[in-house]
TORVEX-853454 format. One line per 2 residues: their letters; for each residue x, y, z of N, C-alpha, C, O. Coordinates in steps of 0.001 Angstrom, whole numbers, plus 500000, padded with zeros to 6 digits. Each point is the difference from the previous one (the first is absolute). Example, Ala and Ser with C-alpha at 12.3 -4.5 7.8 and 13.67 -1.06 7.14 Angstrom:
BEGIN
AS	513190 494310 507800 499110 501190 500000 500900 501200 500000 501036 499981 500665 ~ 498614 501069 498615 500820 501190 500060 499230 501090 500730 500509 501108 500169;
***
This chain:
BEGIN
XX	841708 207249 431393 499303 501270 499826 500308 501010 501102 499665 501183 499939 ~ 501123 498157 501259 500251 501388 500813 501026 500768 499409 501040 499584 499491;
XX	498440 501941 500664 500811 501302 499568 501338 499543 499996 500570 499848 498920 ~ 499805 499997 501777 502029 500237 499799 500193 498826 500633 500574 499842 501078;
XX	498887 499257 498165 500775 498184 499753 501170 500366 499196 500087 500656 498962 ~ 500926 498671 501881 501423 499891 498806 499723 498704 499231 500362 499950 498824;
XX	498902 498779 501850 499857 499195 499116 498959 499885 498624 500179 499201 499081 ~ 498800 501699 501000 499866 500315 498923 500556 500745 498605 499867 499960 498777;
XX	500996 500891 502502 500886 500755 498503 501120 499429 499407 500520 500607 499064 ~ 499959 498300 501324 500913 499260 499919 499586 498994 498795 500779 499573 499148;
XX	497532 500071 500977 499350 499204 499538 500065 500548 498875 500730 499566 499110 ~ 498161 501957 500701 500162 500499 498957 501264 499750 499022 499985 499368 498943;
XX	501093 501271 501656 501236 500514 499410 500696 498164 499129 500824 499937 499089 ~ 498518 498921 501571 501128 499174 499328 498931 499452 498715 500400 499275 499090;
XX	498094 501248 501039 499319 499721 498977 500157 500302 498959 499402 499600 499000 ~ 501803 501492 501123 500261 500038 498508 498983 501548 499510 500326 500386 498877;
XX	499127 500041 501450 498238 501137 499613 500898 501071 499820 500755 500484 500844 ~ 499043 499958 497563 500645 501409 500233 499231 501058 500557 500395 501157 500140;
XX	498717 498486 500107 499117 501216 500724 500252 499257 501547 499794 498796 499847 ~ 500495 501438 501263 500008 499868 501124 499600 501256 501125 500713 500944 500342;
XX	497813 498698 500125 499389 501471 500739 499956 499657 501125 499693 498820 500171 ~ 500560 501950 500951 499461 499586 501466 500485 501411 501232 500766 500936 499771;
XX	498847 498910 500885 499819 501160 501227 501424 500165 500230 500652 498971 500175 ~ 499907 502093 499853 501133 500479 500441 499777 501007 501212 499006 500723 500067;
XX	501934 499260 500817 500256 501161 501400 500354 500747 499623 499465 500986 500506 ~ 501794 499470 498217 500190 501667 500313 500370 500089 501074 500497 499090 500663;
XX	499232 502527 499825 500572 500402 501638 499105 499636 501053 500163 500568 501079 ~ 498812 498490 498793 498999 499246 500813 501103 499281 500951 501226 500096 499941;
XX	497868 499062 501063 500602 499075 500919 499445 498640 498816 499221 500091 499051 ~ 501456 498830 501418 499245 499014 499480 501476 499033 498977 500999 500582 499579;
XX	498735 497968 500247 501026 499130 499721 500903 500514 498605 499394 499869 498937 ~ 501715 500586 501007 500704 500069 498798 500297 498898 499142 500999 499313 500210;
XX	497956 500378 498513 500088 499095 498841 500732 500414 499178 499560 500609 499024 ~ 501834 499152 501173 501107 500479 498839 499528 500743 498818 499207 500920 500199;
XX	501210 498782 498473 500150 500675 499235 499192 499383 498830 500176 500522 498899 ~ 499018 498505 501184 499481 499148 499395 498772 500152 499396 499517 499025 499425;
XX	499735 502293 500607 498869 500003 498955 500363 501521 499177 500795 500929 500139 ~ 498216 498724 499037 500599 501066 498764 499081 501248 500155 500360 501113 499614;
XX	498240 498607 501067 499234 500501 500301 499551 500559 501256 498865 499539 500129 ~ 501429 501325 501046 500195 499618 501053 498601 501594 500518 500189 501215 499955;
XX	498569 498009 500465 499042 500772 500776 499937 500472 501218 499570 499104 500726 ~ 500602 501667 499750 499761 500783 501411 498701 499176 500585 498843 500002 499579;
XX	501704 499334 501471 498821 499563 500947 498947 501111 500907 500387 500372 501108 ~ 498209 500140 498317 499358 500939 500766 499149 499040 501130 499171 499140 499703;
XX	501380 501347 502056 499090 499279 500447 498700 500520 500528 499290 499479 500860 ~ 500517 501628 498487 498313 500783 500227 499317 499640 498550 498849 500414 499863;
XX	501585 499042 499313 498798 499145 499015 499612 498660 500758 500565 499248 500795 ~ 497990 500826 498469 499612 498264 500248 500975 499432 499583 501066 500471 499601;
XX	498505 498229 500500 501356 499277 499482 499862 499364 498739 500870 499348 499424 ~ 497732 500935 500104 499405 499421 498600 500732 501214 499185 500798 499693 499115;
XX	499003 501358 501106 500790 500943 499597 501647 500082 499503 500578 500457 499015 ~ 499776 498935 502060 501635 500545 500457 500519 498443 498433 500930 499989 499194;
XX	498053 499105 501024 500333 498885 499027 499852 500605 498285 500643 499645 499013 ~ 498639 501027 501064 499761 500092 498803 500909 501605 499230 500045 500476 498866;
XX	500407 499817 502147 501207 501066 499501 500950 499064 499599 500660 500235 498989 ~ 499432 499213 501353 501450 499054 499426 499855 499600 498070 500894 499767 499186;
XX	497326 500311 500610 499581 499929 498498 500714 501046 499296 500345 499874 498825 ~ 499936 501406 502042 499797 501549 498825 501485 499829 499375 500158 500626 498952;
XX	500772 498757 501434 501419 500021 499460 499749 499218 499225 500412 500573 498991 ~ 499135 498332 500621 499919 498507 499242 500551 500348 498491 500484 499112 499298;
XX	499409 502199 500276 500116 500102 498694 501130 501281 499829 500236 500566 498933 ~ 500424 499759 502432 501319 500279 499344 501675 499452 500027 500266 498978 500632;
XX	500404 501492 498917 501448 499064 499781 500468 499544 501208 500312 498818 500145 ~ 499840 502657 501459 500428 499580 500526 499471 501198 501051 499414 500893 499389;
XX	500651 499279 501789 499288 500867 501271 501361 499871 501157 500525 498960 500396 ~ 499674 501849 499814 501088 500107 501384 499755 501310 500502 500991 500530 500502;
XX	497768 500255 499499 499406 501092 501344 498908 499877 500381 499266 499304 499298 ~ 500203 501262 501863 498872 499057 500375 498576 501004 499613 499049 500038 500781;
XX	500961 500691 498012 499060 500447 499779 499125 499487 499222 500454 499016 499416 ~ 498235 501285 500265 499018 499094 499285 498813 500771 499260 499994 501210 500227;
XX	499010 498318 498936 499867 500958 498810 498422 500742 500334 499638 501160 499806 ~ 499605 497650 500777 498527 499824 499601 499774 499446 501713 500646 499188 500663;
XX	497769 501910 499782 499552 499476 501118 499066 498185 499457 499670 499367 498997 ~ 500308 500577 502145 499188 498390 500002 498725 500631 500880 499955 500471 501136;
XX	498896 499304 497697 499163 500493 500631 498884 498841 500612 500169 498893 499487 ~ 498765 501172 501482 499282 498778 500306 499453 499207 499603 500023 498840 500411;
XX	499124 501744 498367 500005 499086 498738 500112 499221 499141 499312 499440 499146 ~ 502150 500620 501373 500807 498962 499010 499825 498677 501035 499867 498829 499644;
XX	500171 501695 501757 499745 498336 500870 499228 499319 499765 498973 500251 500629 ~ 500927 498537 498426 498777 499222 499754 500134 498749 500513 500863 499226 499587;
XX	498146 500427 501518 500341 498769 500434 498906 498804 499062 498932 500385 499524 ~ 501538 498226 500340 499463 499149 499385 499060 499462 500615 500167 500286 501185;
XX	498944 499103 498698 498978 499296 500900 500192 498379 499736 500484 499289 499119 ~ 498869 500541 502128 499975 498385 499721 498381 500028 500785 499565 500539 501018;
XX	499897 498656 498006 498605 499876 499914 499518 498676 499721 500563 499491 499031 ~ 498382 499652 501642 500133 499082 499897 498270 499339 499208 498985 500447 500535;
XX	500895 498906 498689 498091 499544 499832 499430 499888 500808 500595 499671 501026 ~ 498104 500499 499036 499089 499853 501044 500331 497955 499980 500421 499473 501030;
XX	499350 499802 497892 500057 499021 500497 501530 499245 499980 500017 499038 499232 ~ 501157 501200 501411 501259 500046 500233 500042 500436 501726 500905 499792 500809;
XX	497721 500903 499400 499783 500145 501695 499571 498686 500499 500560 499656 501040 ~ 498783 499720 498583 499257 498925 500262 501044 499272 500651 499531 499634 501078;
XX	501731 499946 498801 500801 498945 500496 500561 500780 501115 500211 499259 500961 ~ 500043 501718 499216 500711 500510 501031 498755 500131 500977 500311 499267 500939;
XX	498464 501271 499331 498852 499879 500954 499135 499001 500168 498950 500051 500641 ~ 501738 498532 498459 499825 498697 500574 500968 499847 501182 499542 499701 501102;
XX	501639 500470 498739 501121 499920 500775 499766 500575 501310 500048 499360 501050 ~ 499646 502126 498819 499688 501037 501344 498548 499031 500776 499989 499588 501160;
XX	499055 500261 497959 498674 499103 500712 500579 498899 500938 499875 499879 501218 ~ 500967 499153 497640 500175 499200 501007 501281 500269 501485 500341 498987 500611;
XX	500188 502247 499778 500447 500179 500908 498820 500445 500887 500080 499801 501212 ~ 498656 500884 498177 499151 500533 501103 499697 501153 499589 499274 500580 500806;
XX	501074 500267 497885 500000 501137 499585 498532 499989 499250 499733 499379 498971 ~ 499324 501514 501845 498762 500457 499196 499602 500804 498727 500158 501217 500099;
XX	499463 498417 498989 500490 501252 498863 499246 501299 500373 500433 501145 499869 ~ 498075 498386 500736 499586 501753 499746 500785 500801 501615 499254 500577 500791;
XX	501817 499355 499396 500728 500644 500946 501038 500550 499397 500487 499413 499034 ~ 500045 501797 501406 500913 500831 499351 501398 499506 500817 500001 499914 501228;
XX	500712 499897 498283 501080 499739 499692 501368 500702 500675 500536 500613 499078 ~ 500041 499507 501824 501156 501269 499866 501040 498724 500719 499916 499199 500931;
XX	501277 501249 497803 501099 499965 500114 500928 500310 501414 499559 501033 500504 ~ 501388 498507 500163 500592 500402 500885 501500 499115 499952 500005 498771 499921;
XX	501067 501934 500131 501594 499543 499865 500275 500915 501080 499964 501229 499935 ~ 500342 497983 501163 500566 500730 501039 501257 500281 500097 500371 500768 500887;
XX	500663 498586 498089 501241 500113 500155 501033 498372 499675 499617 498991 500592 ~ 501395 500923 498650 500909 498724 499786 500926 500125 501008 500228 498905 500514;
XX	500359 501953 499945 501136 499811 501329 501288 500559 499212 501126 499799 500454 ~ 498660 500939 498301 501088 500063 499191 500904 501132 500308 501147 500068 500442;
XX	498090 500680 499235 500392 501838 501070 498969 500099 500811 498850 500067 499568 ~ 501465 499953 501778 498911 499734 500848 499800 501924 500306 499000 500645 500317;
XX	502210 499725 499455 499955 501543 500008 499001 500565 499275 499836 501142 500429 ~ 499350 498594 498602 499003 500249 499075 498966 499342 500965 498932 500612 499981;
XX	501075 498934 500373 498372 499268 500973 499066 500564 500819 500336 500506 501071 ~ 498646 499471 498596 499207 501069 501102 500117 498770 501142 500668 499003 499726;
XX	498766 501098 501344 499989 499461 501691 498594 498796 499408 498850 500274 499656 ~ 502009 498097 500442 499150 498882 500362 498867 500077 500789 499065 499234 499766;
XX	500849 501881 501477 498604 499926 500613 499189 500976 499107 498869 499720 499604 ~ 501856 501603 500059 498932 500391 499144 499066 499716 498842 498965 500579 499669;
XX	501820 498120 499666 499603 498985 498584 498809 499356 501203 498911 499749 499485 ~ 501172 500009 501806 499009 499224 500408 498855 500671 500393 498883 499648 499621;
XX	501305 501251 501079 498931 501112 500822 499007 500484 498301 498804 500291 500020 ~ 502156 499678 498524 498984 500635 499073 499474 498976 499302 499200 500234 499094;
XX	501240 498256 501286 498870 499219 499359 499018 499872 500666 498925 500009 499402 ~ 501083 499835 501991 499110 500370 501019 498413 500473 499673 498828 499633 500075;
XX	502329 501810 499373 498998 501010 500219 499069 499798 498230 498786 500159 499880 ~ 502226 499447 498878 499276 499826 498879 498852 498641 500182 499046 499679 499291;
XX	501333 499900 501578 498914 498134 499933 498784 500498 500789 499023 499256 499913 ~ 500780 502176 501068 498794 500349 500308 498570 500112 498885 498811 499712 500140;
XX	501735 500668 499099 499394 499823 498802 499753 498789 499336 500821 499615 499168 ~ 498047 499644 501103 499722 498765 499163 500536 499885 499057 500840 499146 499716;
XX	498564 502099 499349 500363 499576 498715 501326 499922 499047 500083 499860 498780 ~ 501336 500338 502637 501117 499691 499719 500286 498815 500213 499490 499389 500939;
XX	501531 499966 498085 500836 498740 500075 501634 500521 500023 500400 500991 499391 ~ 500017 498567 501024 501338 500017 500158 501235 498713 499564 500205 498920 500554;
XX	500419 501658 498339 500878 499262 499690 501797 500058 500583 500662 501003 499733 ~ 499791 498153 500834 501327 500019 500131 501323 500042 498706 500816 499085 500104;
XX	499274 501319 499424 501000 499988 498772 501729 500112 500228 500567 500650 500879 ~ 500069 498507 498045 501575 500169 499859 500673 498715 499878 499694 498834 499751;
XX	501166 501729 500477 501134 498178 500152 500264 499957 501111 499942 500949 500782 ~ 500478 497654 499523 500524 499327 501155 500364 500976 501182 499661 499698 501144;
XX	500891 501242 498646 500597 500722 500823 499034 501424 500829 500277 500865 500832 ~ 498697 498805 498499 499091 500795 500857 499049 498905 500520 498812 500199 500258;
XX	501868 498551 499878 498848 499506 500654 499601 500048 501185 498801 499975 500279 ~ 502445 500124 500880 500196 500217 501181 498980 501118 500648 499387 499970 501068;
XX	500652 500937 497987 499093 500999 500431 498542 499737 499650 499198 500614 500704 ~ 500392 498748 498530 499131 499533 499832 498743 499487 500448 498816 500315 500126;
XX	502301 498387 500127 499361 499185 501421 499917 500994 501234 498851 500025 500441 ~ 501689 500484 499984 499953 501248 500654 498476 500432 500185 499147 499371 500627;
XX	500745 501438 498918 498889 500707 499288 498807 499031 499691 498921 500357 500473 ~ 501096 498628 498904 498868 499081 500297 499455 499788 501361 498919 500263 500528;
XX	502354 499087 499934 499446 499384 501190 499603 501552 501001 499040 500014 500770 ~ 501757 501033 499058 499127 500730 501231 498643 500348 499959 499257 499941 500979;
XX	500263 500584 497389 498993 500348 499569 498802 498740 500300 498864 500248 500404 ~ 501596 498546 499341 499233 498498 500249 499005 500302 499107 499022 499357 500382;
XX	500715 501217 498723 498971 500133 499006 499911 499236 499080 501128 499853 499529 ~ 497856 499335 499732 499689 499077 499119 500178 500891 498467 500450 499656 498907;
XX	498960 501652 501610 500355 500905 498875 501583 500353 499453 500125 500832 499101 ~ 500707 498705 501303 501375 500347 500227 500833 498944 499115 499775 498895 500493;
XX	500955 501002 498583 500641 498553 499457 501388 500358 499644 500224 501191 499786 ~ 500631 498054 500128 501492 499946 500410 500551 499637 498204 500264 498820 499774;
XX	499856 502011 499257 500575 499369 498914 501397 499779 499963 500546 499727 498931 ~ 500005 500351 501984 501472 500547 499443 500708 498386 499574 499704 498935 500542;
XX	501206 501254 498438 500675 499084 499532 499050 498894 499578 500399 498854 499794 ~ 498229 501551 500073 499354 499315 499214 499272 500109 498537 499167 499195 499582;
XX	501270 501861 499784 500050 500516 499180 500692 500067 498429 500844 500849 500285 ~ 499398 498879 498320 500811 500379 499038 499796 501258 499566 499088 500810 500168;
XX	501849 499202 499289 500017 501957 499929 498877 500118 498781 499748 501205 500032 ~ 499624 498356 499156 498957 500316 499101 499094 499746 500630 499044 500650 499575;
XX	500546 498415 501682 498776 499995 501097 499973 501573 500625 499067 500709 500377 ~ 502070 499455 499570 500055 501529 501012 498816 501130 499519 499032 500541 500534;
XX	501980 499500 497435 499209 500898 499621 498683 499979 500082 499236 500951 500160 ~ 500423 497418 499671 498672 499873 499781 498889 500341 501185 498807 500224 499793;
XX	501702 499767 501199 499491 500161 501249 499776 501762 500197 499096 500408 500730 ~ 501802 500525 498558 500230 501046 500038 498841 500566 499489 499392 500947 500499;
XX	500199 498193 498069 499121 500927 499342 498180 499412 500550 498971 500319 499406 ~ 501107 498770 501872 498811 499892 500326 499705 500610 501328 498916 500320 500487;
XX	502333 499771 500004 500086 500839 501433 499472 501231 499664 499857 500420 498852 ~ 499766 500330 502497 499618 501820 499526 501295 500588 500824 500234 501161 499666;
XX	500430 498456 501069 501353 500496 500583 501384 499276 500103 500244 498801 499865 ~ 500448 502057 500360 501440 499359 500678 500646 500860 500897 500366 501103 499595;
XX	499843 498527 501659 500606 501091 501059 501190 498708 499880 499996 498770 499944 ~ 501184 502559 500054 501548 499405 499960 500844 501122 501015 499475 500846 500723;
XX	501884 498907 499111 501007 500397 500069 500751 500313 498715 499815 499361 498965 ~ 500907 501494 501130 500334 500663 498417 501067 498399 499565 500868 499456 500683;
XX	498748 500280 498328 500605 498768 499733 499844 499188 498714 498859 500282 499633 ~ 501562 499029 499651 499969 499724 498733 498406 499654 499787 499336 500391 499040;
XX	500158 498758 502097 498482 499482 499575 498968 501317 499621 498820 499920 499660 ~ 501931 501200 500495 498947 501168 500274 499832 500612 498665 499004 500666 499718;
XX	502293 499035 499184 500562 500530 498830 499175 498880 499307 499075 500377 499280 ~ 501188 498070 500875 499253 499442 499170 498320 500155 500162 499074 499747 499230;
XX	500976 500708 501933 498449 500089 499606 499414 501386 499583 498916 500372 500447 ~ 501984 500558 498491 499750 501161 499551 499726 498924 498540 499608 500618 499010;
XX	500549 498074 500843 500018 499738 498637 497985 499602 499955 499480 499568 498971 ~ 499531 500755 502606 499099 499615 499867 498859 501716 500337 500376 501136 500286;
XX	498381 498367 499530 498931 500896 500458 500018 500342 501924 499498 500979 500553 ~ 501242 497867 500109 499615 500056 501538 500617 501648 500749 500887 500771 499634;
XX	498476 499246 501143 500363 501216 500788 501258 499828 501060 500042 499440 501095 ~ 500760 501120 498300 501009 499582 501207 500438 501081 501127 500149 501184 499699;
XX	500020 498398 501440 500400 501044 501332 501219 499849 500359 499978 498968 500671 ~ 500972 501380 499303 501696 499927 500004 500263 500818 501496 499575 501069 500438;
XX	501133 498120 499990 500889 500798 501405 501187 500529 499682 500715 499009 499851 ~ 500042 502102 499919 501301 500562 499931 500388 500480 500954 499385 500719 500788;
XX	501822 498887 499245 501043 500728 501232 500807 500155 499942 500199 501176 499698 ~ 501031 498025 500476 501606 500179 499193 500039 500425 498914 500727 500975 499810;
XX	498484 498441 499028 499905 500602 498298 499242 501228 500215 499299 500354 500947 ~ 501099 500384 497616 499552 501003 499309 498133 499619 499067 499808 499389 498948;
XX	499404 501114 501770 498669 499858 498977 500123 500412 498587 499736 499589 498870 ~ 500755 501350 501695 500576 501114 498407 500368 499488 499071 499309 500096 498986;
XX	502046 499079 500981 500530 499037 499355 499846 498582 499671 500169 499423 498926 ~ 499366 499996 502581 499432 498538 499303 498226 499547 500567 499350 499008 500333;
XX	500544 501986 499545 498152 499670 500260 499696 499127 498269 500636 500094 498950 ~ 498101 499080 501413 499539 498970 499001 499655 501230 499229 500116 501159 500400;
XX	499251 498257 497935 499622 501130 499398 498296 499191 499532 499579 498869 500242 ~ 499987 501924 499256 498749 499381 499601 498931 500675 500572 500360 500755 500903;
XX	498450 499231 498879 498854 501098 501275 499870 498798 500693 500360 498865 499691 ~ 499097 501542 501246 499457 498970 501303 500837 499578 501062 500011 498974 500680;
XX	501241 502857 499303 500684 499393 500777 500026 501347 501026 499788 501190 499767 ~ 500608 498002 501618 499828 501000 501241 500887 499602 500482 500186 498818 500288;
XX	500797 502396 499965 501593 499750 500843 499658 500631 502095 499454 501005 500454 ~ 501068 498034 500082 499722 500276 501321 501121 499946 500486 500683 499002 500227;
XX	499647 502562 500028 501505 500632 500331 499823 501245 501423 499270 500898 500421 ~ 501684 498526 499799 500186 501404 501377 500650 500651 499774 500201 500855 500862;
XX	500720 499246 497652 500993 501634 500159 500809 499866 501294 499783 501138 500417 ~ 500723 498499 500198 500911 500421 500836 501248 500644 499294 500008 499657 498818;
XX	500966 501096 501478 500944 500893 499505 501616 498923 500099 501021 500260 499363 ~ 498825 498649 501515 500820 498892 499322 499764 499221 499243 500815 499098 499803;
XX	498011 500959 499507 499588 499047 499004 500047 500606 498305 499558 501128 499782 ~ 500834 498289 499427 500602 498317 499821 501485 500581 500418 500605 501063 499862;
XX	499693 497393 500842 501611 499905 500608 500519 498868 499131 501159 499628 500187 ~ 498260 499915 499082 500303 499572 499258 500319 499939 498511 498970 499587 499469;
XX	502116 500661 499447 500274 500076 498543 500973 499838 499380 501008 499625 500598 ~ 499021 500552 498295 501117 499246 499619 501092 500133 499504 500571 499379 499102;
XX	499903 502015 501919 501284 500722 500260 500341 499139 501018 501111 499481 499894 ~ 498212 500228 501080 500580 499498 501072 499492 498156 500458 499981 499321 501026;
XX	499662 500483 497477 500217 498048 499569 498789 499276 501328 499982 498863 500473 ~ 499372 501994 499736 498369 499774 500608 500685 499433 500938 499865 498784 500137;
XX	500908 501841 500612 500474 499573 501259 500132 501272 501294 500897 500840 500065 ~ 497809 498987 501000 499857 500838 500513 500224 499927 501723 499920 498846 500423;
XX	500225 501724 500147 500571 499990 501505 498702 499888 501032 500246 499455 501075 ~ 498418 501001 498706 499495 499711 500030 499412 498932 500711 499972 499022 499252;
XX	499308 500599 502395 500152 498824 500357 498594 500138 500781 499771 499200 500907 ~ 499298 501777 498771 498856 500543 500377 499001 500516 498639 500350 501061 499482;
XX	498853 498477 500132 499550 500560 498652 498487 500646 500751 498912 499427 500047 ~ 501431 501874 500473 499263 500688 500444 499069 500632 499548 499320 500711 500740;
XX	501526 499123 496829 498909 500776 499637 498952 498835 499810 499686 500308 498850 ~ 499729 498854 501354 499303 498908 500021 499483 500011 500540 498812 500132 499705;
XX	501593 499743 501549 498987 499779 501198 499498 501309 500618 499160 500081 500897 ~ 501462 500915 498507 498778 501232 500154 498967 500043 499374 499458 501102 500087;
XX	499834 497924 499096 499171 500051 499584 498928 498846 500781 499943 498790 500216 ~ 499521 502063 499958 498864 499226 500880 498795 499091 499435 499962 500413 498841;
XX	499486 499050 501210 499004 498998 500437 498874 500545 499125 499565 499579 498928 ~ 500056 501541 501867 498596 500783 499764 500544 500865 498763 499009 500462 499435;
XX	502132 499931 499936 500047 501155 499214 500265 498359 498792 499432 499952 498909 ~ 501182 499280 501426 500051 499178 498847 498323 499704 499195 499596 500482 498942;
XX	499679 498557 502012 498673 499409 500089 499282 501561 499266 499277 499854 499014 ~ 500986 501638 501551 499037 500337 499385 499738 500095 498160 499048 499978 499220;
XX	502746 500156 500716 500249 500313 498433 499414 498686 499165 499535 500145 498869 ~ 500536 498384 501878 499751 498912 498945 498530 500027 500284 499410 500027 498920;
XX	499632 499979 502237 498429 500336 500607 499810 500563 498228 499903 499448 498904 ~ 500113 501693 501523 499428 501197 498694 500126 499385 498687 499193 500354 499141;
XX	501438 499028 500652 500484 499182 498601 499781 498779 499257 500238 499668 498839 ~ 499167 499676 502298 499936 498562 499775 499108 500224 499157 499481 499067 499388;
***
């Protein structure tokens, strides 16, 4: 699915599809995929990207496209995200599970993914994931969940152990991905990093708080209500896209860690 994969168009092209559609450069920067689709869309990178996908629909029904113009706006409307919703008694097994780690039910719930180690350039600052559980566990009536795979566990433990809070629990890599959702739709939050867990959990009711920095909000912010993007705008940000194959020079993610502590805490405070 990335924009200017040659191995997808390659893919396409030996499938045989007489319709073959996919993002073309034109006089853009960005990978030259030979000559191989019949259909060839101008990649816009100021649409969302739910958007930019679904232009690739408006050709579907003619013979053949080789300019990069297009017919019909995509209006917001048309974004419909699906839900995943679960029975009240289908909760029951998953807050047996949370009980027996120590998880109280009449306590609210918030989500926290500090980061997998994957693009660490996307990461807000490990002490700041700690200083704001800190500050969310002042509040009794928060619980705090650790969430992700294996690879955020490091940080994790992290963050447990500084906080030393009983209120505090470490899920990571303990989880199946339909526990996730399920956890999603009993939680009242999720504070992330812009990151796939943030998208799947547009498939629930939870409130999610997203950190952006390298990415575009514009373009890949979650969709769904209940969502709050926590961005600093800096004027190098996003340095990252996919003209330039999300590979950025970049060795300071300043727009990140300009975001502070107190301006984060107040936006998720007000919301919870």
């Amino acid at each position: 699915l990335e924009f200017f994969s040659r191995f997808t168009a390659i893919f396409t092209y030996l499938s045989g599809a007489q319709r073959r559609i996919g993002f073309y450069r034109y006089t853009m920067e960005g990978l030259y995929r030979g000559n191989l689709l019949t259909h060839k869309v101008q990649y816009n990178p100021l649409l969302h990207i739910s958007k930019t996908y679904l232009s690739l629909w408006q050709v579907i029904k003619t013979k053949s496209k080789s300019t990069p113009d297009l017919e019909e706006k995509i209006e917001d409307k048309e974004i419909q995200m699906p839900k995943f919703v679960i029975p009240e008694e289908e909760k029951s097994p998953i807050w047996n599970k949370l009980k027996y780690l120590g998880v109280n039910e009449g306590l609210r719930l918030i989500l926290i993914n500090p980061g997998e180690g994957i693009i660490p350039l996307r990461e807000w600052p490990l002490d700041n994931f700690i200083f704001l559980t800190r500050r969310l566990l002042e509040d009794r009536k928060n619980f705090i969940l650790i969430i992700g795979t294996k690879g955020a566990s490091y940080k994790a433990e992290m963050i447990c152990k500084s906080v030393d809070n009983k209120r505090c629990l470490d899920l990571t890599g303990k989880t199946e991905l339909t526990e996730v959702l399920s956890i999603f739709n009993i939680a009242t939050s999720l504070i992330t990093n812009d990151c796939g867990l943030a998208h799947l959990a547009s498939l629930t009711t939870v409130k999610k708080f997203i950190f952006f920095g390298p990415e575009s909000p514009q373009v890949y912010s979650p969709l769904g209500e209940n969502t709050w993007v926590i961005y600093s705008g800096l004027p190098c940000s996003p340095c990252l896209s996919a003209f330039n194959h999300r590979n950025s020079h970049c060795k300071d993610n300043k727009c990140l860690k300009k975001i502070k502590l107190d301006e984060a805490y107040g936006v998720i405070n007000k919301h919870l």
